[in-house]
N, C-alpha and C positions, 0 to 999 in steps of 0.2 A: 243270351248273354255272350259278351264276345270276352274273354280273355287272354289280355296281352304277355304271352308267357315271357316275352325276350325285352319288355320295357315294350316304354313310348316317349314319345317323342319329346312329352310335356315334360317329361323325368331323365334327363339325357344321364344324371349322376348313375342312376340303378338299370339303362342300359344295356342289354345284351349284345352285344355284335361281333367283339372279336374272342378270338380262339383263347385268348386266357380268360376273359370273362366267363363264356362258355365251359370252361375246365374250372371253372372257380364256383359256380352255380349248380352243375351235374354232379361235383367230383368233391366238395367238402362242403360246400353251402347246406349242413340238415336239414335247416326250415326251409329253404326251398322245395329240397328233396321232402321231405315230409309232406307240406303242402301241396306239392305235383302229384305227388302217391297218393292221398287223398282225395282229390279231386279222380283222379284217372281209377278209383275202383267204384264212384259211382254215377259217373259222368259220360258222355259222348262227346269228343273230341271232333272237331273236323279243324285239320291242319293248313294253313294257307303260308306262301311266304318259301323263302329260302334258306339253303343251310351250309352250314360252311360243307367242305368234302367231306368231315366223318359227322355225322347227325348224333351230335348228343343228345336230343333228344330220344331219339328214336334207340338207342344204348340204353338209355334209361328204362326205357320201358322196357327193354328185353332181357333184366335182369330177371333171374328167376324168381326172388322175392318179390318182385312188382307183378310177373304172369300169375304165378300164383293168386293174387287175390284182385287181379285184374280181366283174366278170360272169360268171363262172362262178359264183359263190355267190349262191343264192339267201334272202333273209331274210325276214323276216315281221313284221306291226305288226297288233295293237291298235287300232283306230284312235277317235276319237271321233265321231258320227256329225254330219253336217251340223248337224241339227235340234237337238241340243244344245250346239253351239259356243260359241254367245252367250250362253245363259241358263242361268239357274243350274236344278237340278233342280224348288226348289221351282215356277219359274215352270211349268216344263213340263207340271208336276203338273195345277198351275190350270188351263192352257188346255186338257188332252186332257177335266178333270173338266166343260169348260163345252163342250165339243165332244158330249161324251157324251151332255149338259144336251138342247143343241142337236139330237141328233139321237132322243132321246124326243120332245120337241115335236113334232117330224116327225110320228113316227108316233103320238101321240096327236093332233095334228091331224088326220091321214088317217081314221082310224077314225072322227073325229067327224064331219066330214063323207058317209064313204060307209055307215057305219054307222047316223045317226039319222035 
């Protein structure tokens, strides 16, 4: 079963994506909250997808009325890795292509010194 925790696409009205929707669905929305808390105490989650900077989702669940009748289930996430948190793809591209740049120099340095 796949469910769409943050909307879809078909449904643009109900939505999830920016930081007040997000705060309006964690933060006073019950039935959501209800229905989230529900699922999450006897379900397995696996998370895909991205988050704004503070993860309400993941707030949510670390509430202690949620651990509490939640730690038995265990879930699973996707995650994004440090290294590209900050910057966009393109940029990452650039620095591993000057990284790479960097480390022929090396070794065509090396050579030309123990070599000629």
């Amino acid at each position: 079963m796949v469910l769409k925790l943050h909307g879809d696409v078909k449904d643009v009205e109900n939505i999830i994506l920016t930081q007040e929707q997000y705060n309006k669905s964690y933060l006073l929305d019950t039935t959501f909250q209800k229905d989230f808390f529900t699922l999450l105490e006897s379900k397995i989650f696996l998370f895909l997808g991205c988050s704004l900077e503070q993860d309400r989702t993941m707030e949510f669940m670390s509430r202690p009325e949620v651990i509490k009748w939640t730690q038995h289930v265990k879930n699973y996430a996707f995650m994004v890795s440090p290294v590209f948190r900050f910057q966009t793809l393109k940029e990452k591209t650039k620095e591993i292509k000057e990284q790479e740049f960097l480390v022929k120099q090396k070794k065509k340095n090396y050579f030309k010194r123990y070599l000629y």
